[in-house]
C-alpha positions, 0 to 999 in steps of 0.5 A: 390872551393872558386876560383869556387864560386867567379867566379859565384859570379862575373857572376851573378853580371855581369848578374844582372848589365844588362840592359835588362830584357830579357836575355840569358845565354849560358854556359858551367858550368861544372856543374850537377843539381840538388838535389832539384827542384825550379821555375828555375830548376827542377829534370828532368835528374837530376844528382848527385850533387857535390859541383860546381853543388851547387855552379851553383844552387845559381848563378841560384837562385840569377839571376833567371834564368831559366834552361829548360832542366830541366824541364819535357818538355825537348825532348830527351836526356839532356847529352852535354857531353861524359866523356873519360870514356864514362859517358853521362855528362849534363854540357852545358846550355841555361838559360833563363830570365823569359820573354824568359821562358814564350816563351820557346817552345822546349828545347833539345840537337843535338845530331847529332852534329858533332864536330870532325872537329873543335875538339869539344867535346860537344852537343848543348844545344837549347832552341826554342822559340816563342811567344811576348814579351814587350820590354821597352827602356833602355836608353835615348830616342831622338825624332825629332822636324819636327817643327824645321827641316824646321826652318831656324834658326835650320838648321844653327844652326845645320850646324854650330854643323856639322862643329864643329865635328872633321874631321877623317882622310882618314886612319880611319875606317868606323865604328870608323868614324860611332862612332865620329858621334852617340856620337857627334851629340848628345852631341852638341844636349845636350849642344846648349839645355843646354845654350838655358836653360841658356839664357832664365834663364838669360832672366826671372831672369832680 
């Protein structure tokens, strides 16, 4: 069981180092709940608890995420699983951030699903949702200057930082190309505006 819980203390730092607020987390846990009910899961279809069911109710807790089916309006059957022995299992979630949560319309298992083709032995777990969500940026924002782009001064200076960019050869990818470009293109932005900073310091401390 150390092994077990070390690896939910690893996801859930994996989950809380997210940039976002609005997360989803699909996962076979190969875990029941649960033994008790809180904001993030509820009782329904609960099952016996065992210690690695324990262990999935703290990752839960400490991320907060939330666990639909689990909760009463959940459709149908909850079991994803079926046990050699022929036990109707529940091990495979969708969890939700509480953004995605608020939204969370249906929650239900296909059990239809067939996977004997591609030799796959469980249901799927789904969640629908529908409604609006605010998203907030998660990084650094660039905006354009229009002013600048009909300077004179600014589109040679800008030429001149196109041709400082490194040529790729004609064996490389697209998307590596595509890569050299989105880091640059910025960075050369980053570096005129600091030396720009650095001349006007000059300027004012003279």
């Amino acid at each position: 069981m150390d092994v077990v819980k070390q690896w939910w203390e690893q996801t859930a730092e994996h989950v809380g180092n997210s940039r976002s607020d609005n997360v989803i987390v699909l996962i076979d846990a190969n875990a029941p709940l649960a033994d008790h009910e809180t904001q993030f899961f509820g009782l329904h279809h609960a099952e016996p608890m065992n210690p690695q069911g324990l262990a999935f109710q703290d990752f839960i807790v400490s991320t907060g995420l939330y666990a639909p089916s689990t909760f009463s309006q959940h459709s149908g059957m909850s079991a994803t699983w079926r046990h050699p022995r022929g036990d109707k299992l529940r091990r495979d979630y969708v969890l939700l951030s509480r953004s995605f949560f608020m939204i969370c319309k249906e929650s239900y298992v296909k059990a239809d699903f067939d996977g004997g083709f591609c030799h796959v032995d469980h249901c799927p777990a789904i969640c629908a949702t529908e409604g609006f969500m605010l998203l907030r940026e998660t990084g650094k924002r660039f905006h354009w200057d229009f002013h600048k782009i009909h300077d004179v001064e600014a589109q040679n200076a800008f030429s001149e930082a196109l041709k400082s960019l490194p040529l790729p050869s004609c064996s490389m990818a697209i998307d590596d190309h595509s890569k050299i470009v989105e880091t640059n293109i910025p960075n050369n932005i980053l570096a005129r505006k600091r030396r720009r900073n650095q001349d006007q310091s000059s300027v004012n401390y003279s």
